[in-house]
OpenMM code with the backbone's topology and positions (N, CA, C; nanometers):
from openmm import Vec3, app, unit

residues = "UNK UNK UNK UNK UNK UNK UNK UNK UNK UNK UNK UNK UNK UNK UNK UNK UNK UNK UNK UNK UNK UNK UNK UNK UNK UNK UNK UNK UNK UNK UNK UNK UNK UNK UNK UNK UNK UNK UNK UNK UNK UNK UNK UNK UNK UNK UNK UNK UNK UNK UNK UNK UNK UNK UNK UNK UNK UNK UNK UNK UNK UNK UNK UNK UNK UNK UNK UNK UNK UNK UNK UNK UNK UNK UNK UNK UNK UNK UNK UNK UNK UNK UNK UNK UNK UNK UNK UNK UNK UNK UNK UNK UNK UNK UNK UNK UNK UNK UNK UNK UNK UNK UNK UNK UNK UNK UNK UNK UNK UNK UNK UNK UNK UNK UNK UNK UNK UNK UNK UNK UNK UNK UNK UNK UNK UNK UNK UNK UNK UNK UNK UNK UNK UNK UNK UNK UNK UNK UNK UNK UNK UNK UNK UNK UNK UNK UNK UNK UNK UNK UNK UNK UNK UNK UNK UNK UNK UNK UNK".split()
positions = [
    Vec3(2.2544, -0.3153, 0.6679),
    Vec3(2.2284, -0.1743, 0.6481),
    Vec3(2.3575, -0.0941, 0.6521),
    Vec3(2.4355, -0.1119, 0.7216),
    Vec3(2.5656, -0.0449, 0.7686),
    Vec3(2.6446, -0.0559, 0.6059),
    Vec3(2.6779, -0.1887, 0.5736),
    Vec3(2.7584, -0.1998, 0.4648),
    Vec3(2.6622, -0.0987, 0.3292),
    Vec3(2.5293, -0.1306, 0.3123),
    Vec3(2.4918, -0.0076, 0.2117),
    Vec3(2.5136, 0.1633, 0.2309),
    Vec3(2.5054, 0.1255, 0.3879),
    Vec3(2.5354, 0.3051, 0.4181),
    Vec3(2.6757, 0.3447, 0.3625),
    Vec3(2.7754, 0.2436, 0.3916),
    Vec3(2.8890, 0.2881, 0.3263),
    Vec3(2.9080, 0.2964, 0.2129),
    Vec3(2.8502, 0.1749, 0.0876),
    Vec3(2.8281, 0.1780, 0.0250),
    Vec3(2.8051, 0.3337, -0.0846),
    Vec3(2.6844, 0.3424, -0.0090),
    Vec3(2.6169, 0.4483, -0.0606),
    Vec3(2.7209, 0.6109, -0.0516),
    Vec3(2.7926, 0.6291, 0.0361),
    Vec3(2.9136, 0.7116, 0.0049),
    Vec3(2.9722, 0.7095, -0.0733),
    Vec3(3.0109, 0.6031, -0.1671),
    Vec3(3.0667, 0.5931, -0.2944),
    Vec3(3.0082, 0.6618, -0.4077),
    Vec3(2.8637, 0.6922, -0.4020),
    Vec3(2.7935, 0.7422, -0.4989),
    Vec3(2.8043, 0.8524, -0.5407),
    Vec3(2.8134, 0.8820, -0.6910),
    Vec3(2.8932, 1.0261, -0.7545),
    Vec3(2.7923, 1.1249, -0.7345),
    Vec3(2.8067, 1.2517, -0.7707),
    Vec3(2.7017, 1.3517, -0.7389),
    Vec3(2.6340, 1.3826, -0.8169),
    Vec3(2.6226, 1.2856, -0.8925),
    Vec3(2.4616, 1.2888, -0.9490),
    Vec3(2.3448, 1.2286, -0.8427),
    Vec3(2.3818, 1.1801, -0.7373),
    Vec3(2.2755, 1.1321, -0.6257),
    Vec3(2.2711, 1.1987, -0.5111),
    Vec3(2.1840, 1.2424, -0.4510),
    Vec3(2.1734, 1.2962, -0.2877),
    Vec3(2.2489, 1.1638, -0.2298),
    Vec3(2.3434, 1.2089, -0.2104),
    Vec3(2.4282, 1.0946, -0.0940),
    Vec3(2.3943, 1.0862, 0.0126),
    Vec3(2.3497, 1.2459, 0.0940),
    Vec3(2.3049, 1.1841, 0.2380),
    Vec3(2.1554, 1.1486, 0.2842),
    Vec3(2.1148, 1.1813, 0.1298),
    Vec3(1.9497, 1.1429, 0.1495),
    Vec3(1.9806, 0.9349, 0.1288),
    Vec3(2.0401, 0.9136, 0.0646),
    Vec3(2.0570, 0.7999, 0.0083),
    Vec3(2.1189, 0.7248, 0.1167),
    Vec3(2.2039, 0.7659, 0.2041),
    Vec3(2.2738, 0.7056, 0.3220),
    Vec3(2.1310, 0.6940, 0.4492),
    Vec3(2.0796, 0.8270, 0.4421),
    Vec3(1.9702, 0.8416, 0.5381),
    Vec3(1.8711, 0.7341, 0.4867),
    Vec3(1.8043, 0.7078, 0.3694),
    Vec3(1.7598, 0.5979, 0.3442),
    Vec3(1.7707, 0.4280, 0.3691),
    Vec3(1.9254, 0.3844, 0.3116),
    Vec3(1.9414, 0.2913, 0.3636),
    Vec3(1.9304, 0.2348, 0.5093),
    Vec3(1.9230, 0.3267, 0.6015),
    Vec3(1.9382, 0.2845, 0.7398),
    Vec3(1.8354, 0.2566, 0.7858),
    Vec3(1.7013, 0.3255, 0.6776),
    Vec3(1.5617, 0.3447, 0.7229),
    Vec3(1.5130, 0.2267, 0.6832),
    Vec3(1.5813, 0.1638, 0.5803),
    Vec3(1.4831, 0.0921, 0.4499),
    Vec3(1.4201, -0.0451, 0.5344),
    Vec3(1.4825, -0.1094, 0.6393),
    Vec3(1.4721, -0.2216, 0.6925),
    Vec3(1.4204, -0.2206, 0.8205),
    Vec3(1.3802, -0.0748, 0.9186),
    Vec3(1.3556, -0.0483, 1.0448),
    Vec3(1.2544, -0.1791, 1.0583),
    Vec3(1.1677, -0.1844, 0.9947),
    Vec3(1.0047, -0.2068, 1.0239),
    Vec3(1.0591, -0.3983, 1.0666),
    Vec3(1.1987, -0.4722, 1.0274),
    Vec3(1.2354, -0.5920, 1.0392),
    Vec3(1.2886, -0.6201, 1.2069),
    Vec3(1.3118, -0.4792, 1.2512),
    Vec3(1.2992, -0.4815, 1.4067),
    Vec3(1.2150, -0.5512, 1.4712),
    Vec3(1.0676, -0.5628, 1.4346),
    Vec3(0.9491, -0.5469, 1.4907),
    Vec3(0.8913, -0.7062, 1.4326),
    Vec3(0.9097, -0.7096, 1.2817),
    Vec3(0.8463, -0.7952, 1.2532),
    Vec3(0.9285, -0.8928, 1.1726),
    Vec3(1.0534, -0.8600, 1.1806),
    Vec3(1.1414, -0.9560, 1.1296),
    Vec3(1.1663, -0.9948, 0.9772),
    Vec3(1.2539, -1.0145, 0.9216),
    Vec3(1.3354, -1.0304, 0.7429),
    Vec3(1.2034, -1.1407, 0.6633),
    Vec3(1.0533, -1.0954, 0.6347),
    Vec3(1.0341, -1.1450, 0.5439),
    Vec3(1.0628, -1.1963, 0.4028),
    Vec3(1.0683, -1.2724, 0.4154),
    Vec3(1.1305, -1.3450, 0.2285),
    Vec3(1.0465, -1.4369, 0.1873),
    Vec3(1.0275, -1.4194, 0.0345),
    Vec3(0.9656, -1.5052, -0.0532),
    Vec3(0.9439, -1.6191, 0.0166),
    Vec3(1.0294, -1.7034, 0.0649),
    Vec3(1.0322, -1.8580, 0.1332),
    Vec3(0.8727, -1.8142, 0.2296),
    Vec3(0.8533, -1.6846, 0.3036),
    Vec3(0.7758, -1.6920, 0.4405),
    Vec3(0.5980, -1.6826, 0.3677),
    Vec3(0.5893, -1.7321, 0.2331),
    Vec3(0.4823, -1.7245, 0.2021),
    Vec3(0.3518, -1.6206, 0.2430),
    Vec3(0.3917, -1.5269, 0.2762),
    Vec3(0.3283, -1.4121, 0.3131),
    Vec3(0.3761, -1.3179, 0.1460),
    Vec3(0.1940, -1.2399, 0.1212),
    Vec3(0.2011, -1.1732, -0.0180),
    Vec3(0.2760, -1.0695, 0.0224),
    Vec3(0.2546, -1.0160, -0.0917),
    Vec3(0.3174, -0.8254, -0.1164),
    Vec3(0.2957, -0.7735, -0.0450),
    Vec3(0.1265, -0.7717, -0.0397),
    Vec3(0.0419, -0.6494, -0.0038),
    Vec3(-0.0016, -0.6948, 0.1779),
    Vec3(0.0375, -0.7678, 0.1766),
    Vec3(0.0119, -0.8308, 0.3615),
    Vec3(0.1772, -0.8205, 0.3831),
    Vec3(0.2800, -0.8262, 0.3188),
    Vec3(0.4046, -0.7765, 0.3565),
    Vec3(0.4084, -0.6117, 0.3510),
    Vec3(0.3994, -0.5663, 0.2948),
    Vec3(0.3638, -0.4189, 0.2626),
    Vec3(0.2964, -0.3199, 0.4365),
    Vec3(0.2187, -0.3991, 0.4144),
    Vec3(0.0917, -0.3817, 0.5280),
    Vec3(0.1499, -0.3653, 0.6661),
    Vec3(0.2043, -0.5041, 0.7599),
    Vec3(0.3298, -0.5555, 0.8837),
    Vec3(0.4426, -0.4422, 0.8617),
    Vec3(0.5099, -0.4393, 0.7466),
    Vec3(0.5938, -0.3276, 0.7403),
    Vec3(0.5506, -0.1830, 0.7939),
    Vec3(0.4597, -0.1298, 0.6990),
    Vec3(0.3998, 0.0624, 0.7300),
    Vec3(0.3658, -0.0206, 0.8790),
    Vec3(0.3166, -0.1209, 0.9090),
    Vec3(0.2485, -0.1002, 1.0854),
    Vec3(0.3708, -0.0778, 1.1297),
    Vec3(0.4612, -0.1654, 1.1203),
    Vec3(0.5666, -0.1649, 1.2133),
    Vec3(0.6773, -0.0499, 1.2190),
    Vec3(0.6602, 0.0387, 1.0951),
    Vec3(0.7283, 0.1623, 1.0534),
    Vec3(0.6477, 0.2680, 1.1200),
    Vec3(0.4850, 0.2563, 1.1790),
    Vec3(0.4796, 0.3140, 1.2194),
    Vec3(0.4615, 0.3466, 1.3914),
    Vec3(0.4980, 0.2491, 1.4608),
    Vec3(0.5190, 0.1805, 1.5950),
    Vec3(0.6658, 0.2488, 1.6054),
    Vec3(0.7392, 0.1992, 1.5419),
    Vec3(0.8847, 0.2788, 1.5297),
    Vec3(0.9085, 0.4140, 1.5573),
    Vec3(0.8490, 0.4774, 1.4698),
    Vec3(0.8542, 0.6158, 1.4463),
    Vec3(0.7676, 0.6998, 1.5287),
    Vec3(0.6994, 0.6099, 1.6163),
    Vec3(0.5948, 0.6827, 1.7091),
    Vec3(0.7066, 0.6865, 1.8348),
    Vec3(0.8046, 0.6062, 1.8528),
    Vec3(0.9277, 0.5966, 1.9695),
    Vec3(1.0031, 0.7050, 1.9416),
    Vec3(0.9891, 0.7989, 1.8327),
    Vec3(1.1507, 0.8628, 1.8478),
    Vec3(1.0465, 0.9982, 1.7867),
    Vec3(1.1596, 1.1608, 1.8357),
    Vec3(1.1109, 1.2722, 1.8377),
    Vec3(0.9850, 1.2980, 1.6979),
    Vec3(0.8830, 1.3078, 1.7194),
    Vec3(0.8204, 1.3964, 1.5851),
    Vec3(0.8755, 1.4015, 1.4629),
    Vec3(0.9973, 1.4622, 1.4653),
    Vec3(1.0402, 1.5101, 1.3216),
    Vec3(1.1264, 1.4348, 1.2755),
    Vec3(1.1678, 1.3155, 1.3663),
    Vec3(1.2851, 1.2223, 1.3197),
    Vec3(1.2245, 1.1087, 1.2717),
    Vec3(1.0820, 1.0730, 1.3165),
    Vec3(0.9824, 1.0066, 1.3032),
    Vec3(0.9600, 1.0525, 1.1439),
    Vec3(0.8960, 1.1748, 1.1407),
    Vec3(0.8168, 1.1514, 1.0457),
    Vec3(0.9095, 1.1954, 0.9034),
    Vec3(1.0716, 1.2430, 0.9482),
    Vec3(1.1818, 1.2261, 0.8505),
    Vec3(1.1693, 1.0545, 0.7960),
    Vec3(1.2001, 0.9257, 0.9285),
    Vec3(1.2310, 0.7878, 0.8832),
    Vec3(1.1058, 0.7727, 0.7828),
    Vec3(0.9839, 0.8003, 0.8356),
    Vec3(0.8532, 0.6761, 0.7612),
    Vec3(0.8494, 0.7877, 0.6080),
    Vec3(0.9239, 0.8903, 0.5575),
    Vec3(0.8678, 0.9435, 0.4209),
    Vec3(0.9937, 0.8917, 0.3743),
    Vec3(1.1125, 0.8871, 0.4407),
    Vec3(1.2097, 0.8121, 0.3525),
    Vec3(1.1601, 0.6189, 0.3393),
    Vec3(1.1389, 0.6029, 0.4501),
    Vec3(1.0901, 0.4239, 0.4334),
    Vec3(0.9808, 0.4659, 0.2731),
    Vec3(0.9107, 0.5482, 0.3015),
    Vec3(0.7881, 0.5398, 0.2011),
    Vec3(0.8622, 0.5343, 0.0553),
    Vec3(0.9060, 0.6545, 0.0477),
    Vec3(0.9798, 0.6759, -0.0798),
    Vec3(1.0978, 0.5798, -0.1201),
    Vec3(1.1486, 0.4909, -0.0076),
    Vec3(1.2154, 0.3641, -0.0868),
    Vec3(1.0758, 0.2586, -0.0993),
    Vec3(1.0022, 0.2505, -0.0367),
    Vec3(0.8621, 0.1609, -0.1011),
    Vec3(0.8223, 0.1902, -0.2213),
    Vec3(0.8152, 0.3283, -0.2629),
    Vec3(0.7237, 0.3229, -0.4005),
    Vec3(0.8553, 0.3288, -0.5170),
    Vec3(0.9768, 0.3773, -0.5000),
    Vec3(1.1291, 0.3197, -0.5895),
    Vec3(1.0302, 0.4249, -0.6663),
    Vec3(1.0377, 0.5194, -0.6668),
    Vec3(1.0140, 0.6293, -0.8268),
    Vec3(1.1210, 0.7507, -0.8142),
    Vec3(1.2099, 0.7744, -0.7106),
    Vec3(1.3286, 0.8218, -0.7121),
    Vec3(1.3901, 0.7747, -0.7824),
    Vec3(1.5054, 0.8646, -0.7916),
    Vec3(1.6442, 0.8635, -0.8082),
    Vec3(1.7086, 0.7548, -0.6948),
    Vec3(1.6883, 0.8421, -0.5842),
    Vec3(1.7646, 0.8099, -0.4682),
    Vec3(1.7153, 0.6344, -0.4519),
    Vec3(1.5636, 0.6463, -0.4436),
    Vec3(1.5292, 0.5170, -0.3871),
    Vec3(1.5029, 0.3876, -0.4843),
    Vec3(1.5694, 0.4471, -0.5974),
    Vec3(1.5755, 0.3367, -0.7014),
    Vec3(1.7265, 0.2671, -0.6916),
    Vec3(1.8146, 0.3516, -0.6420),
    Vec3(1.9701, 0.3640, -0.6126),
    Vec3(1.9997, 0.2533, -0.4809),
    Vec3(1.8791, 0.3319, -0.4050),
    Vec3(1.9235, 0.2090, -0.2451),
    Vec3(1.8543, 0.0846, -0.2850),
    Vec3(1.7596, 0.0702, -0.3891),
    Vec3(1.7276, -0.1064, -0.3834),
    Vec3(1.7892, -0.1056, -0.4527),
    Vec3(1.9073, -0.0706, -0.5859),
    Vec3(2.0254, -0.1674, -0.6214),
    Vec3(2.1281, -0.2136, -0.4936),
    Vec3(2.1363, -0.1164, -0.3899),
    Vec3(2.2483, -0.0970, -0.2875),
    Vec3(2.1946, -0.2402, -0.1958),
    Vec3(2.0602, -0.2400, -0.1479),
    Vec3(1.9979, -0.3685, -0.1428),
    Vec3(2.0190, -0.4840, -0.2004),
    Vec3(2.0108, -0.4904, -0.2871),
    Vec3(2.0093, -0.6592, -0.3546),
    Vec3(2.1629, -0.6845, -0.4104),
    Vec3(2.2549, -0.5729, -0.4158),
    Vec3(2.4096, -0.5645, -0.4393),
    Vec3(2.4667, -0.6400, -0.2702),
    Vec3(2.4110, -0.5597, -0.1641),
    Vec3(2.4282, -0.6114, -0.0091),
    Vec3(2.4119, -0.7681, -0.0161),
    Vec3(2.2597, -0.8206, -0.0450),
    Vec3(2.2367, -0.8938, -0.0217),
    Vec3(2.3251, -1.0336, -0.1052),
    Vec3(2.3848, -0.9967, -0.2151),
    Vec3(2.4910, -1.1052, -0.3005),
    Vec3(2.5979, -1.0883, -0.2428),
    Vec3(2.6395, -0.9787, -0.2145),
    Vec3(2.8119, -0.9432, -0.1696),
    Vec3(2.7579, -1.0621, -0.0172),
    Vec3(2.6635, -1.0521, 0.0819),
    Vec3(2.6528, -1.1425, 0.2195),
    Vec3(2.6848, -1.3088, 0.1469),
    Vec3(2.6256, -1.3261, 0.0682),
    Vec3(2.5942, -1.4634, 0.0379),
    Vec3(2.7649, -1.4755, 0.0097),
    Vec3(2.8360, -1.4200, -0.0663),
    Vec3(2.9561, -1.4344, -0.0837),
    Vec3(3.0203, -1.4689, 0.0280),
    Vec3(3.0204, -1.4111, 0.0920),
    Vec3(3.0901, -1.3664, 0.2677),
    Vec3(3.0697, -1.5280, 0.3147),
    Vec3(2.9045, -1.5302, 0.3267),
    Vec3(2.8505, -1.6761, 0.3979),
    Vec3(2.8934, -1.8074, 0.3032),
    Vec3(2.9048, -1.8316, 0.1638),
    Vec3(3.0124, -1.8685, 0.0887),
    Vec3(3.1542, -1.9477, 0.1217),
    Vec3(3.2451, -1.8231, 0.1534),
    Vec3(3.3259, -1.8313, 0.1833),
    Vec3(3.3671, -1.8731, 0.3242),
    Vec3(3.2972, -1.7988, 0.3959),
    Vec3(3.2831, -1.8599, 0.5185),
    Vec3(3.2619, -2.0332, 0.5631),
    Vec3(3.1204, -2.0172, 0.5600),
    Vec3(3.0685, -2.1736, 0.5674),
    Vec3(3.1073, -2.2776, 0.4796),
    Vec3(3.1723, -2.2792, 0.3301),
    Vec3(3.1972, -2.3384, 0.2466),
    Vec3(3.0566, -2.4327, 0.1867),
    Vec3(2.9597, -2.3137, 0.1845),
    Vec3(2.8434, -2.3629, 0.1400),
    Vec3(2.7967, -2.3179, -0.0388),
    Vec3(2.7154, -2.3308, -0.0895),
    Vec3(2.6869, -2.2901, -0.2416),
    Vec3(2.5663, -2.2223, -0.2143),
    Vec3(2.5397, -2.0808, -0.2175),
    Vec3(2.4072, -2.0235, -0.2244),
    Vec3(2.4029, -1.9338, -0.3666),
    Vec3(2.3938, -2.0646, -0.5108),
    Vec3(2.4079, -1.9984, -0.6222),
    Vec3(2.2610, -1.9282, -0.6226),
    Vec3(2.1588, -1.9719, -0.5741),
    Vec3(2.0326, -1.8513, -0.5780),
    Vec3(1.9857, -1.7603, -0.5661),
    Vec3(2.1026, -1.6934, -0.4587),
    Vec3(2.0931, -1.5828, -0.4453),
    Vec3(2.1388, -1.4711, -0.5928),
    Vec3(2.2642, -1.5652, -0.6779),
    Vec3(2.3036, -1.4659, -0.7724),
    Vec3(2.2399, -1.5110, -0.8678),
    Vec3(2.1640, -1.6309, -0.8797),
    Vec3(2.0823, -1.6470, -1.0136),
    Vec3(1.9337, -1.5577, -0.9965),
    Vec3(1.8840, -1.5348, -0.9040),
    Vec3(1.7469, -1.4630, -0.9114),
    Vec3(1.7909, -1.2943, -0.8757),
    Vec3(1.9162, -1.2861, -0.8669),
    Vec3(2.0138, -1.1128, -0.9329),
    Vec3(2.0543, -1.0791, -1.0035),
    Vec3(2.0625, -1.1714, -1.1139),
    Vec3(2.1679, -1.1930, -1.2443),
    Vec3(2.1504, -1.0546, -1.3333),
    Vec3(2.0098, -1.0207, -1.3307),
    Vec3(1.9512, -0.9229, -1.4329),
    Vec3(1.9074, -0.7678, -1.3257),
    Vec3(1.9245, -0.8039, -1.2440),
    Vec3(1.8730, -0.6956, -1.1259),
    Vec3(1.9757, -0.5524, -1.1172),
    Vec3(2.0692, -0.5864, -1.2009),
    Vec3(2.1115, -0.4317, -1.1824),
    Vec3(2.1483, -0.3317, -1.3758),
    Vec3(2.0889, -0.2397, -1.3415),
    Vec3(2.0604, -0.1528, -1.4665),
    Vec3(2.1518, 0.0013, -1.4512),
    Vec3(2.1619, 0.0210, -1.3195),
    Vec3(2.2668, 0.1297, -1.3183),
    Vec3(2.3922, 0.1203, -1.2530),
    Vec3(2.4528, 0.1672, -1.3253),
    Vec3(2.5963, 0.1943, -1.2232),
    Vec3(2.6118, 0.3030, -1.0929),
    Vec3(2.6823, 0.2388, -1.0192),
    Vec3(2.8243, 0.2275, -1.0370),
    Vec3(2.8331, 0.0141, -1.0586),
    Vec3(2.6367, -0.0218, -1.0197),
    Vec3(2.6347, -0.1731, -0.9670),
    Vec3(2.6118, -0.2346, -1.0935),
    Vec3(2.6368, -0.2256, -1.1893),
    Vec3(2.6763, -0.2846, -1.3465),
    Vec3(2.7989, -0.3594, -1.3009),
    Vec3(2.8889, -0.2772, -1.2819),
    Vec3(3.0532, -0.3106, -1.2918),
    Vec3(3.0624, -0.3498, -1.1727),
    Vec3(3.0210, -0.3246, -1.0525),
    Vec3(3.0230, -0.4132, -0.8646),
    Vec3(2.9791, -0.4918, -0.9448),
    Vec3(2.8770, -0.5471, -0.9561),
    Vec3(2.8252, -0.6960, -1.0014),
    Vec3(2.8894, -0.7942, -1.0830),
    Vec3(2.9377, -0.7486, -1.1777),
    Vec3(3.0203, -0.7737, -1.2538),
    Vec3(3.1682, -0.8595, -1.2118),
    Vec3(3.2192, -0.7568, -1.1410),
    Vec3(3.3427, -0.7874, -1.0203),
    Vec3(3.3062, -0.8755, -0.9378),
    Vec3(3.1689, -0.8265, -0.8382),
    Vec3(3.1681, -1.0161, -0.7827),
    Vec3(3.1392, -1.0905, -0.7908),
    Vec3(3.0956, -1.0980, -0.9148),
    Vec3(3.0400, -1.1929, -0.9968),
    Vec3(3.2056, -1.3117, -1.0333),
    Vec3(3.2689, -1.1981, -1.1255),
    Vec3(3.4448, -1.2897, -1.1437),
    Vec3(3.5109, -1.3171, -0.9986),
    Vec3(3.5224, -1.2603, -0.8921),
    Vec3(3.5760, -1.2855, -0.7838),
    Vec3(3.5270, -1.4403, -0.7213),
    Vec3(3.3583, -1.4215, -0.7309),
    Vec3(3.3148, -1.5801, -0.6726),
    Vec3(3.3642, -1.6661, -0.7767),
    Vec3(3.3512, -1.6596, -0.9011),
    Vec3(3.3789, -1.7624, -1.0394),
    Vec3(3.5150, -1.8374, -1.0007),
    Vec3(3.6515, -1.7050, -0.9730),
    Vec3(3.7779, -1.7229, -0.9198),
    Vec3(3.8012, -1.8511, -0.7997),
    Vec3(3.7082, -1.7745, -0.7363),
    Vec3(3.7027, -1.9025, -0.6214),
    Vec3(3.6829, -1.9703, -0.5985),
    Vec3(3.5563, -2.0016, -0.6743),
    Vec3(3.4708, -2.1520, -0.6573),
    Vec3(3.5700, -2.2277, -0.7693),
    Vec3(3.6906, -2.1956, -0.8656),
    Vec3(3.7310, -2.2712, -0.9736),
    Vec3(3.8843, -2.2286, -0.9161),
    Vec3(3.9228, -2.1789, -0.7437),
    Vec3(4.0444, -2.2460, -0.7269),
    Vec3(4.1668, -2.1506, -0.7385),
    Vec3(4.1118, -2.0687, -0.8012),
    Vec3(4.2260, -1.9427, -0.8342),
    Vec3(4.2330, -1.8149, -0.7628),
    Vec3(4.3449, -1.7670, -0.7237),
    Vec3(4.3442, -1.6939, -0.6025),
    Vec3(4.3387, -1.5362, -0.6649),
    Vec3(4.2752, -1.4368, -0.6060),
    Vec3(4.3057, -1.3230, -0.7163),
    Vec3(4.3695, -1.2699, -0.7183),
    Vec3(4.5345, -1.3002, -0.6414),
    Vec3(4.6268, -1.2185, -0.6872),
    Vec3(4.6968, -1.2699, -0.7687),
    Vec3(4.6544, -1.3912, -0.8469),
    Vec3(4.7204, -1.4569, -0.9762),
    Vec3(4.6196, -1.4553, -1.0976),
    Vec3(4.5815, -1.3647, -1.0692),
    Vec3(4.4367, -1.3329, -1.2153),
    Vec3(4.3922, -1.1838, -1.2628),
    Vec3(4.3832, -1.1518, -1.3253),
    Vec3(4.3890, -1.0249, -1.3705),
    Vec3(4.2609, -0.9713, -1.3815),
    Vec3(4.2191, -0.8689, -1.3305),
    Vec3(4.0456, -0.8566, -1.3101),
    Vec3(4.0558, -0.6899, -1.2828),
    Vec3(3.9367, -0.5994, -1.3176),
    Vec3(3.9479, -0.4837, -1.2439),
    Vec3(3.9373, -0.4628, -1.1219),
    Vec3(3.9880, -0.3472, -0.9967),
    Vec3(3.9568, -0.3578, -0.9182),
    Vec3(3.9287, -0.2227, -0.8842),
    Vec3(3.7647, -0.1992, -0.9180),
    Vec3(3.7159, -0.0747, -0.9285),
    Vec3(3.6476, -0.0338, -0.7417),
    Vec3(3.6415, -0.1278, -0.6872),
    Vec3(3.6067, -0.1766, -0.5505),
    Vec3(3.6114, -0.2323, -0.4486),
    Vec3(3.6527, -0.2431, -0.3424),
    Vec3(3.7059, -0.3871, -0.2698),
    Vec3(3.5993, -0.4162, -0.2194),
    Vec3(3.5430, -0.5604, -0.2487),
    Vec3(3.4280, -0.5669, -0.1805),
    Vec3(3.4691, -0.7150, -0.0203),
] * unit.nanometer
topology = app.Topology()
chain = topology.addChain("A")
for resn in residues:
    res = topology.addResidue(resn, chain)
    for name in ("N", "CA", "C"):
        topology.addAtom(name, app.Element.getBySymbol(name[0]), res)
């Protein structure tokens, strides 16, 4: 969450930035409670959907009234993605989630090409056209040996 919040400062002013920062932080509360469902945990949409609003709303019953019911309309409005804003934080999402695999990558000296093959097509706006793009050549660089200060690439970002 932290790395999209920063993220999300980058964003030009065509976007509510601090609605969009205030979002990201929200988007994942409900994983406090009930923990990072994923495809693998064979649990549907709509029974994932479901554990989430409960647990978003257990959350939001802990903290003042209005800060409460600020988190669960931003959680909501990144659930239904018909924003601007909350169409913006699930690119900032699934951009997070490739830039980690990179990290864990590099780190562990492991191959988690699945993460960027089931992202390949997942981004439609910028600025995450061209991020994607970039770490997309940065991993290519690496996994084939070449360091990037001997390769010529844009560097519209440091990721």
């Amino acid at each position: 969450m932290y790395r999209m919040a920063v993220l999300a400062m980058l964003l030009d002013d065509s976007y509510d930035r601090a609605k969009c920062i205030r979002m990201t932080l929200v988007h994942d509360l409900g994983e406090a409670i009930i923990g990072d469902i994923t495809p693998h945990c064979g649990i549907s949409v709509i029974e994932k959907h479901r554990l989430e609003n409960e647990a978003m709303k257990k959350i939001t019953e802990m903290v003042p009234s209005s800060a409460g019911e600020d988190w669960y309309s931003l959680w909501q409005e990144y659930e239904n993605n018909e924003t601007k804003e909350a169409k913006i934080v699930k690119h900032l999402d699934k951009f997070d989630m490739i830039v980690q695999a990179f990290h864990y990558e590099q780190k562990y000296d492991i191959d988690l090409e699945e993460f960027f093959t089931t992202t390949e097509d997942s981004f439609t706006l910028e600025p995450f056209i061209s991020w994607n793009k970039e770490l997309r050549m940065k991993r290519s660089l690496k996994k084939n040996g070449i360091h990037e200060n001997n390769a010529i690439y844009s560097k519209n970002v440091s990721l």
